[in-house]
Backbone as JSON Lines, residues from 0, in Angstrom:
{"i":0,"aa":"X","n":[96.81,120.84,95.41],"ca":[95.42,120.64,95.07],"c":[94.62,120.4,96.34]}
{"i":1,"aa":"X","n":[93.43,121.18,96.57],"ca":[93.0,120.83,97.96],"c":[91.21,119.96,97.47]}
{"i":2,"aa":"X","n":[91.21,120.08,95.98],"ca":[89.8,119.02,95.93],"c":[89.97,118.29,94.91]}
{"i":3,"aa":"X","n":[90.02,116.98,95.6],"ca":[90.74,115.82,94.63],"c":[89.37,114.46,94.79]}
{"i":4,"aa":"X","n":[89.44,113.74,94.45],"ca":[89.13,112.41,94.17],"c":[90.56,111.28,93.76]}
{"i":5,"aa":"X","n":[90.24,109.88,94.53],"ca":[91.04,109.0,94.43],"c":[90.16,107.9,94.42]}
{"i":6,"aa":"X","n":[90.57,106.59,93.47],"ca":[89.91,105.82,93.02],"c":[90.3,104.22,93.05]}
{"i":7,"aa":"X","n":[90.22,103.08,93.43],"ca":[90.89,101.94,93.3],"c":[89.92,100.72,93.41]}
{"i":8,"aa":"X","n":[90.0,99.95,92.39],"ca":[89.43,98.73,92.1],"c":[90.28,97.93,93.36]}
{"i":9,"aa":"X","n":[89.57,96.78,94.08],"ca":[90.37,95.62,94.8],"c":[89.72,94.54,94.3]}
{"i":10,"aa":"X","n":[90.45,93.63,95.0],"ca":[89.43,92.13,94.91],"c":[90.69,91.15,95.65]}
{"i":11,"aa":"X","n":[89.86,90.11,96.51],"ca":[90.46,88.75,97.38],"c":[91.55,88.18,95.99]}
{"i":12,"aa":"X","n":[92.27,87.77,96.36],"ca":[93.48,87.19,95.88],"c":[93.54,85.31,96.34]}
{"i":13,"aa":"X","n":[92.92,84.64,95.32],"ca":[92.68,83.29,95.47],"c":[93.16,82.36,94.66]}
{"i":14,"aa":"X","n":[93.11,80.9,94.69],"ca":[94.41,80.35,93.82],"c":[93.6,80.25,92.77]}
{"i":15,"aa":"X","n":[92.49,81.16,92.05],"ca":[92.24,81.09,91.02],"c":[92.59,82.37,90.46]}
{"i":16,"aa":"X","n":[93.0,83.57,90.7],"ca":[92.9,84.34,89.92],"c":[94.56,85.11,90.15]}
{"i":17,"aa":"X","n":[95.78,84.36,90.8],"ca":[96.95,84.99,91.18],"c":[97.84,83.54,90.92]}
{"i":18,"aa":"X","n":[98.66,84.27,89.99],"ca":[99.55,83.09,89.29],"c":[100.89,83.25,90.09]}
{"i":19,"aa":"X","n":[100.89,84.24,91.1],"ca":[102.19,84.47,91.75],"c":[101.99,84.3,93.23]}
{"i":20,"aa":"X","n":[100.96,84.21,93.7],"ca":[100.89,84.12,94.94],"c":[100.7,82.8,95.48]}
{"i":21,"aa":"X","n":[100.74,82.05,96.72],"ca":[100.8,80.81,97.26],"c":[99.39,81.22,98.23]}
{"i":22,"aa":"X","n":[97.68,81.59,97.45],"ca":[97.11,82.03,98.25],"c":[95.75,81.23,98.49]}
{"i":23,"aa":"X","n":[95.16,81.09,99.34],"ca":[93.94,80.13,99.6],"c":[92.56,80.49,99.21]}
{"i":24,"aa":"X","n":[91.63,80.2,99.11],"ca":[90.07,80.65,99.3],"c":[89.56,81.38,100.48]}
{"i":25,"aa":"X","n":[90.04,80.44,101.25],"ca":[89.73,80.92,102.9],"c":[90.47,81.97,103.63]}
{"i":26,"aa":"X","n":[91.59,82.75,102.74],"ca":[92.2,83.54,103.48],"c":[91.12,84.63,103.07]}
{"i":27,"aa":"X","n":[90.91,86.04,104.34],"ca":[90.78,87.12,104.51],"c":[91.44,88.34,103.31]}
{"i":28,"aa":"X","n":[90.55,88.86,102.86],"ca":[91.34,90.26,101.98],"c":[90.65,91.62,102.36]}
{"i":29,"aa":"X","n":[92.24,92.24,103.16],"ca":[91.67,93.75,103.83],"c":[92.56,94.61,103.14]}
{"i":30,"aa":"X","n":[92.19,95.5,102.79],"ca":[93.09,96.85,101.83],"c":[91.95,97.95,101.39]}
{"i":31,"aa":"X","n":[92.65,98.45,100.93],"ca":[91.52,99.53,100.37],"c":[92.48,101.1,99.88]}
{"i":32,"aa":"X","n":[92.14,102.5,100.16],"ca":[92.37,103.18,100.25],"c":[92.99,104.36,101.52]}
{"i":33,"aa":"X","n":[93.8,104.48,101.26],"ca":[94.17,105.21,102.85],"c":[94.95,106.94,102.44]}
{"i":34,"aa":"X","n":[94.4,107.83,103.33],"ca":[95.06,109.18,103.08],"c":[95.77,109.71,104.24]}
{"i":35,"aa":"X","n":[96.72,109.5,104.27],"ca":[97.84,110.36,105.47],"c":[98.13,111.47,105.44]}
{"i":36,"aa":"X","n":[97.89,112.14,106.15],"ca":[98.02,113.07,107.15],"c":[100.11,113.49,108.39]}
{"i":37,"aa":"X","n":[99.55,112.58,109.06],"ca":[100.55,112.63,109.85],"c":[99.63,111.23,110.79]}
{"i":38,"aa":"X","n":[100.96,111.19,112.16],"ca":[100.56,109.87,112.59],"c":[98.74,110.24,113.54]}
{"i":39,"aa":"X","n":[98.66,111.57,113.33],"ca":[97.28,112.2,114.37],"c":[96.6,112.16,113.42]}
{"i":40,"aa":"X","n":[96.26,112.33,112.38],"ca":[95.39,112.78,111.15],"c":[95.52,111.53,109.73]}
{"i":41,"aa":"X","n":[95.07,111.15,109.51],"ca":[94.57,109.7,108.33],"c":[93.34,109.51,108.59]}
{"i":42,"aa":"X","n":[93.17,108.96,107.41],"ca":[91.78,108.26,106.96],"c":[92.15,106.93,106.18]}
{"i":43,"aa":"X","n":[91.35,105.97,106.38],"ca":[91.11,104.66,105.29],"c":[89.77,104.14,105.22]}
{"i":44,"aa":"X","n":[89.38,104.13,103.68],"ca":[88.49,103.47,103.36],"c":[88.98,101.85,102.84]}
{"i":45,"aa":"X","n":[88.5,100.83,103.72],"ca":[88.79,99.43,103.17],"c":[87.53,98.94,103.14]}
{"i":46,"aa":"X","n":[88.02,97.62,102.49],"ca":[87.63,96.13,102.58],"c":[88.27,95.7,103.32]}
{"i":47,"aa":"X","n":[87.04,94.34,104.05],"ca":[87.87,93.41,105.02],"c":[87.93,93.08,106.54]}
{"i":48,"aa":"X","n":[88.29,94.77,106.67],"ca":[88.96,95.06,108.08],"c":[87.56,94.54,109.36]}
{"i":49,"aa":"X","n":[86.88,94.74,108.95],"ca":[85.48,94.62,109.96],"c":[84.65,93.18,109.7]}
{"i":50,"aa":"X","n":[85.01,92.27,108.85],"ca":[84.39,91.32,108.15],"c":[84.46,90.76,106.5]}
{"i":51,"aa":"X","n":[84.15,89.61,105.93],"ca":[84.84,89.66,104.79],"c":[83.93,90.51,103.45]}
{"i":52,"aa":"X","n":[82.76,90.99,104.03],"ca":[82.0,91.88,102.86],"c":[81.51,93.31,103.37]}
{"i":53,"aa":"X","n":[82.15,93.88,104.74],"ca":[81.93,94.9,105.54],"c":[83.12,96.1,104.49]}
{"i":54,"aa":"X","n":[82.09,97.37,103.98],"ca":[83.17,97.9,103.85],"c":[83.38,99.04,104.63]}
{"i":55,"aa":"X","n":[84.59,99.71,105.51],"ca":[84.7,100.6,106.38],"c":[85.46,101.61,106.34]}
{"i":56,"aa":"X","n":[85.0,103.15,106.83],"ca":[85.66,103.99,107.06],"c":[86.2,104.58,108.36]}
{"i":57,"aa":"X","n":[87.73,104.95,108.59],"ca":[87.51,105.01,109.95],"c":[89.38,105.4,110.06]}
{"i":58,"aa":"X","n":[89.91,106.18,110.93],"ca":[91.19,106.55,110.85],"c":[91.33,107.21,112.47]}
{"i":59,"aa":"X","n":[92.14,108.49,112.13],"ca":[92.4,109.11,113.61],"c":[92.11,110.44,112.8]}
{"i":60,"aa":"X","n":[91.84,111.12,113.27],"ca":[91.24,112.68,113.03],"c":[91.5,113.48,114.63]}
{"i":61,"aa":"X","n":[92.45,114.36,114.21],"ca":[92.52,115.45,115.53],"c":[93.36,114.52,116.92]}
{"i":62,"aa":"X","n":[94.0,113.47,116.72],"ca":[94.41,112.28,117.67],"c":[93.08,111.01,118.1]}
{"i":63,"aa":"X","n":[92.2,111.18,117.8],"ca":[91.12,110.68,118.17],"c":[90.4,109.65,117.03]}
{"i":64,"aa":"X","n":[90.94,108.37,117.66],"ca":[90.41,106.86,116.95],"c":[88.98,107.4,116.55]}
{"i":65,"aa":"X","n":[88.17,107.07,114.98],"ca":[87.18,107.26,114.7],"c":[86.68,106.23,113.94]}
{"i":66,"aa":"X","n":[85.49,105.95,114.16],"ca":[84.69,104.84,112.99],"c":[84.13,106.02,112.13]}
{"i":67,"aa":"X","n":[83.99,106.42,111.13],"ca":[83.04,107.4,110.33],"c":[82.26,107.19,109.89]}
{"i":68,"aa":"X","n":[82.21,105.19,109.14],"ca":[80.89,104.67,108.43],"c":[81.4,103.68,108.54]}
{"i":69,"aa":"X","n":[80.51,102.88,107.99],"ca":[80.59,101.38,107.41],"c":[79.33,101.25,106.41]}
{"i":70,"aa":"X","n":[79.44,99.9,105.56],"ca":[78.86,99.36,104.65],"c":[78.86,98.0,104.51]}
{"i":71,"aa":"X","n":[77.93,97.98,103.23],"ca":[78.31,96.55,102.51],"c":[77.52,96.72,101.22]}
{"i":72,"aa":"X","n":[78.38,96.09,100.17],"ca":[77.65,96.19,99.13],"c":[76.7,94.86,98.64]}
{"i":73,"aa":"X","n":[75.69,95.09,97.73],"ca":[74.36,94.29,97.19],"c":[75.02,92.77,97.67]}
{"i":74,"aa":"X","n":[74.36,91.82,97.91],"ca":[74.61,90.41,97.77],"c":[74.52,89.9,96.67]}
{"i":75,"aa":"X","n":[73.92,90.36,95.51],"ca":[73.94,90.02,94.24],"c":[74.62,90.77,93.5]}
{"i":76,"aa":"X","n":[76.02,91.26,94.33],"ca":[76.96,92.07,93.28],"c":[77.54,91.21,92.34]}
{"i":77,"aa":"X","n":[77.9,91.76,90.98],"ca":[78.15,91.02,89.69],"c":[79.93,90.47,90.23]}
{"i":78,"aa":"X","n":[80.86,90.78,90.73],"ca":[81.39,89.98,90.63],"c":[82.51,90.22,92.08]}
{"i":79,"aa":"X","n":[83.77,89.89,92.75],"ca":[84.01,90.03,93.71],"c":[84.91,91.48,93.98]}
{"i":80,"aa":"X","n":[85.26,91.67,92.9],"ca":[86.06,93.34,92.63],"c":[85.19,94.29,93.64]}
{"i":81,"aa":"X","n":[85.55,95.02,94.15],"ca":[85.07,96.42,94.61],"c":[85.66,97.63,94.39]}
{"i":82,"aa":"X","n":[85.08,98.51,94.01],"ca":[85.39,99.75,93.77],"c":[85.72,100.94,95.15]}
{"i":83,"aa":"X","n":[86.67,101.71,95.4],"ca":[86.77,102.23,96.58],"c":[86.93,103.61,96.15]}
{"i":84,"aa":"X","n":[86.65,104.8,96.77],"ca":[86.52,106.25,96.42],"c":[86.5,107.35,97.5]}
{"i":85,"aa":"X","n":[87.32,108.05,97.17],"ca":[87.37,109.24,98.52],"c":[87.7,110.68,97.48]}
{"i":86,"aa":"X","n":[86.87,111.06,97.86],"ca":[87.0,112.7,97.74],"c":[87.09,113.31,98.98]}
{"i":87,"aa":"X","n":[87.65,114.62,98.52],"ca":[87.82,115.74,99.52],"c":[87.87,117.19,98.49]}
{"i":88,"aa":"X","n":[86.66,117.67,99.48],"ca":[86.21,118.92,98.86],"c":[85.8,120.12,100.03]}
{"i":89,"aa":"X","n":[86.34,121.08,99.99],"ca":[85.88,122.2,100.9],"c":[86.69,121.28,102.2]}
{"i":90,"aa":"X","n":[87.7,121.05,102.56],"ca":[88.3,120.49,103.82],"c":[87.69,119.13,104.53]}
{"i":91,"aa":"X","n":[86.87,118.3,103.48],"ca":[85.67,117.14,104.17],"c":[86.02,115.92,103.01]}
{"i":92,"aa":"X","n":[86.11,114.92,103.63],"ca":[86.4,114.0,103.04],"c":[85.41,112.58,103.25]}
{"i":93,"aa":"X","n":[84.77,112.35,101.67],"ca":[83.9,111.61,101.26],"c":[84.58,110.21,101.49]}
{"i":94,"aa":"X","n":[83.31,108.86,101.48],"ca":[83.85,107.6,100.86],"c":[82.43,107.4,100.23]}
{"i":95,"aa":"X","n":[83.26,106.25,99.19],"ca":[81.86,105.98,98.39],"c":[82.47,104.34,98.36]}
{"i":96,"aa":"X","n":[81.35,103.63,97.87],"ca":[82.22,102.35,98.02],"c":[80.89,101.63,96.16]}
{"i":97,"aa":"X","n":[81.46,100.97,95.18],"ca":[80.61,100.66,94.17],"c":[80.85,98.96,93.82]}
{"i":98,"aa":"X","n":[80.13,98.17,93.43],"ca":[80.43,96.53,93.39],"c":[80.81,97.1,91.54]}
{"i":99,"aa":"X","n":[80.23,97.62,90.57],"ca":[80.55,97.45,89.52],"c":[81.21,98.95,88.7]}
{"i":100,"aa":"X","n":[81.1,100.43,89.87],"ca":[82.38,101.28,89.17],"c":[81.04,102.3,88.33]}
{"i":101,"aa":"X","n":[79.62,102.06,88.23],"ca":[78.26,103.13,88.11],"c":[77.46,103.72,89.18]}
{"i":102,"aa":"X","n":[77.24,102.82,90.26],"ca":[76.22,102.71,91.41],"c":[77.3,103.05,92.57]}
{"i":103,"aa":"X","n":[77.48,104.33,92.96],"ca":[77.99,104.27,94.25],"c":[77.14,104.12,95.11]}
{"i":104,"aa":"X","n":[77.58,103.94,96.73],"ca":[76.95,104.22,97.36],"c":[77.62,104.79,98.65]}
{"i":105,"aa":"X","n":[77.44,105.69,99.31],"ca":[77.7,106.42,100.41],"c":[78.4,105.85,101.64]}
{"i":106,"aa":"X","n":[79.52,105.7,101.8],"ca":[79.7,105.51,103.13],"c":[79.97,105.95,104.55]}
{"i":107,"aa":"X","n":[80.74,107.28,104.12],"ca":[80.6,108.14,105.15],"c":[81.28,109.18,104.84]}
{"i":108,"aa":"X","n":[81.31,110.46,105.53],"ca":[81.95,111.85,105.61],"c":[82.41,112.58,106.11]}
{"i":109,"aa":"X","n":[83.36,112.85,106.74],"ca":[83.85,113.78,107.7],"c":[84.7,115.12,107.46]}
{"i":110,"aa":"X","n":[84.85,115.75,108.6],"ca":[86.09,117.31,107.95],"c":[87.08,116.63,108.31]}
{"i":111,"aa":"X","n":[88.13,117.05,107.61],"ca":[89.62,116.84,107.51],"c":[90.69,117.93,107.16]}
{"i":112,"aa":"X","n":[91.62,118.07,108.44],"ca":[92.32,119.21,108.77],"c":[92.89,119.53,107.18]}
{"i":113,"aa":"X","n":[92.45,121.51,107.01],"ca":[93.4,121.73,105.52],"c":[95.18,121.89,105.76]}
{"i":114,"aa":"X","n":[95.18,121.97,107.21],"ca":[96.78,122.71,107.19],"c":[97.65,121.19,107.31]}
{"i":115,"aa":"X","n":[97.25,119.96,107.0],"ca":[98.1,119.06,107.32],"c":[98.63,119.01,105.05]}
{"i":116,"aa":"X","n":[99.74,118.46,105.45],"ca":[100.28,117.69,103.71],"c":[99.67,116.22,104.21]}
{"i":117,"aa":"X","n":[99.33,116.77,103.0],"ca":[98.59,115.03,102.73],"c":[98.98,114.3,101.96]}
{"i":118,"aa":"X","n":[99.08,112.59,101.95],"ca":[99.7,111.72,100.88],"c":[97.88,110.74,100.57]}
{"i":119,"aa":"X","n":[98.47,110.38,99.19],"ca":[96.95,109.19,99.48],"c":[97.66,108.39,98.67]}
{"i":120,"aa":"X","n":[97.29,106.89,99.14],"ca":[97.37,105.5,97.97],"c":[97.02,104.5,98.69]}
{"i":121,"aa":"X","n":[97.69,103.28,98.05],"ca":[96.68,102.2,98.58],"c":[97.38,101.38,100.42]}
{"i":122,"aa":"X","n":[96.3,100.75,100.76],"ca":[97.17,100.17,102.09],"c":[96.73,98.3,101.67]}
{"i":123,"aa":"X","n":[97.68,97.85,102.31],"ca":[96.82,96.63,102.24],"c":[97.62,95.58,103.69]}
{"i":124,"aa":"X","n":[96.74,95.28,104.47],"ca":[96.83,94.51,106.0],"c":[97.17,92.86,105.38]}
{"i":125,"aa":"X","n":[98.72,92.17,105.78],"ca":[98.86,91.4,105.61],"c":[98.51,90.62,106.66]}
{"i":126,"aa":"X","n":[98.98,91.04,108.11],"ca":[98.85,90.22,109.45],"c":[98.4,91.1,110.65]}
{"i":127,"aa":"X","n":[97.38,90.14,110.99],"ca":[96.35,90.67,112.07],"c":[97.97,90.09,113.58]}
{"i":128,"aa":"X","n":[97.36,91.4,114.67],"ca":[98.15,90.73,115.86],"c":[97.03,89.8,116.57]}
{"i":129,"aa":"X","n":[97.9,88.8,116.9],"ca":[96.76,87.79,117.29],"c":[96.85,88.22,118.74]}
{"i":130,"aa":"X","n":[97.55,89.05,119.22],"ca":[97.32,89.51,120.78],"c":[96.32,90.47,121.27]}
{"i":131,"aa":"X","n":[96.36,91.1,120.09],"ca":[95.19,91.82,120.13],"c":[93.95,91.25,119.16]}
{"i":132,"aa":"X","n":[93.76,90.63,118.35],"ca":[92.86,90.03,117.65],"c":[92.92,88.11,118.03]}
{"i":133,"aa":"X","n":[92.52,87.91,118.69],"ca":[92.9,86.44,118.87],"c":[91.91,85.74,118.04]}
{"i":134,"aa":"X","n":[92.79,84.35,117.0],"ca":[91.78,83.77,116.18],"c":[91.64,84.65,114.97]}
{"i":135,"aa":"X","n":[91.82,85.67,114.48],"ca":[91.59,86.59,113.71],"c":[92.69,86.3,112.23]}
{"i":136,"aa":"X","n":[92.26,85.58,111.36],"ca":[93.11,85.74,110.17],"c":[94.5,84.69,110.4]}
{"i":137,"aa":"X","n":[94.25,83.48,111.07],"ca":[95.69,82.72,111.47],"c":[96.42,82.82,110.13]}
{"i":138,"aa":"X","n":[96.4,82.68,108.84],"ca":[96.74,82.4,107.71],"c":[97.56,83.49,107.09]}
{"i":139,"aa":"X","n":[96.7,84.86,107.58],"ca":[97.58,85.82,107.13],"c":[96.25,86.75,105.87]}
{"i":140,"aa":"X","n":[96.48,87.92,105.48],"ca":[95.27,87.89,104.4],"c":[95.91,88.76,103.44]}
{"i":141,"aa":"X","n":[95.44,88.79,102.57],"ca":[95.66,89.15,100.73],"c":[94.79,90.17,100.08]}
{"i":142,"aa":"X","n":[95.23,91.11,99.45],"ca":[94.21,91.66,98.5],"c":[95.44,92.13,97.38]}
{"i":143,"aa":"X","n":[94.78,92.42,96.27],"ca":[94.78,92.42,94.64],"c":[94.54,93.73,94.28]}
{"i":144,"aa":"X","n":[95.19,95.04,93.89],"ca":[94.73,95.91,93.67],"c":[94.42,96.03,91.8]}
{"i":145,"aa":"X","n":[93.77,96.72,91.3],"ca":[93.86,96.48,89.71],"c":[93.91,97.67,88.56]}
{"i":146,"aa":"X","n":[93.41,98.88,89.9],"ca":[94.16,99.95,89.42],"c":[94.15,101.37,90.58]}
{"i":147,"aa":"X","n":[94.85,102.38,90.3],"ca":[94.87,103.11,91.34],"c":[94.5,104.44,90.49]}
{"i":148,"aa":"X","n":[93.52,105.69,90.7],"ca":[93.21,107.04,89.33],"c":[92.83,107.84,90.26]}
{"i":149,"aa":"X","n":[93.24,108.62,90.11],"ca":[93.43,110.21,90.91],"c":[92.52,111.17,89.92]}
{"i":150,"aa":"X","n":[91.83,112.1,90.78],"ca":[91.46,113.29,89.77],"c":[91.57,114.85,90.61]}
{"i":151,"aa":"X","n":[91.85,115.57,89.32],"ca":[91.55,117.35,90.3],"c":[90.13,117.75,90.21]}
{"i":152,"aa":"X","n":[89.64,117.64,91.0],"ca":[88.09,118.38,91.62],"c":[88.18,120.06,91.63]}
{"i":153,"aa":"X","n":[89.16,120.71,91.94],"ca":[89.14,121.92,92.17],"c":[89.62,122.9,90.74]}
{"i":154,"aa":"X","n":[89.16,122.27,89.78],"ca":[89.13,122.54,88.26],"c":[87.79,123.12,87.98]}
């Protein structure tokens, strides 16, 4: 299939809403969506990674580290869930990022090689290197996925 859509609800993982985890308020939650390529070619759309309400796109394309977008959604979003979304259509691959799963909104777009196999699902960053991030997440950080939905576009 070369025009797909992929879809995934997240949300922070806190000792109110995870009956299995040993997890805090104050910890960090980075995850999101990620599409591989090979180790030259990926994409990920997360939460997290840039701040705790920053949402970002950004991978390696062609060997070459890229930011593609960033965001953030409403401050009066209804609740802490976020919605994450990537299409790829005609060799270009969308993000959309939504607080309630009606209202997207745009985050960024780029081309993306057709001759690579591609995998997509979810990623989620437990531990920052503090050698390279110093101060960054001492605790460790968490996210909650709640569902993962694929579609064929090229139908």
């Amino acid at each position: 299939r070369d025009d797909w859509a992929i879809e995934t609800v997240c949300y922070p993982l806190t000792d109110s809403n995870s009956d299995r985890l040993p997890v805090f308020d104050v910890q960090s939650s980075i995850g999101g969506l990620l599409l591989w390529g090979e180790e030259d070619n990926y994409m990920r759309l997360d939460v997290g990674s840039r701040g705790r309400d920053e949402i970002s796109f950004m991978g390696r394309v062609a060997g070459q580290n890229v930011i593609i977008g960033r965001g953030r959604l409403p401050a009066d979003a209804p609740s802490s869930r976020v919605y994450l979304r990537m299409e790829r259509a005609s060799g270009r691959v969308r993000a959309l990022c939504s607080a309630d799963g009606e209202a997207w909104f745009a985050v960024g777009s780029a081309p993306f090689p057709l001759n690579v196999s591609l995998q997509a699902g979810l990623h989620a960053i437990g531990m920052m290197d503090a050698a390279l991030y110093p101060g960054a997440c001492p605790e460790g950080t968490t996210v909650g996925f709640e569902s993962f939905t694929t579609w064929d576009l090229s139908a």
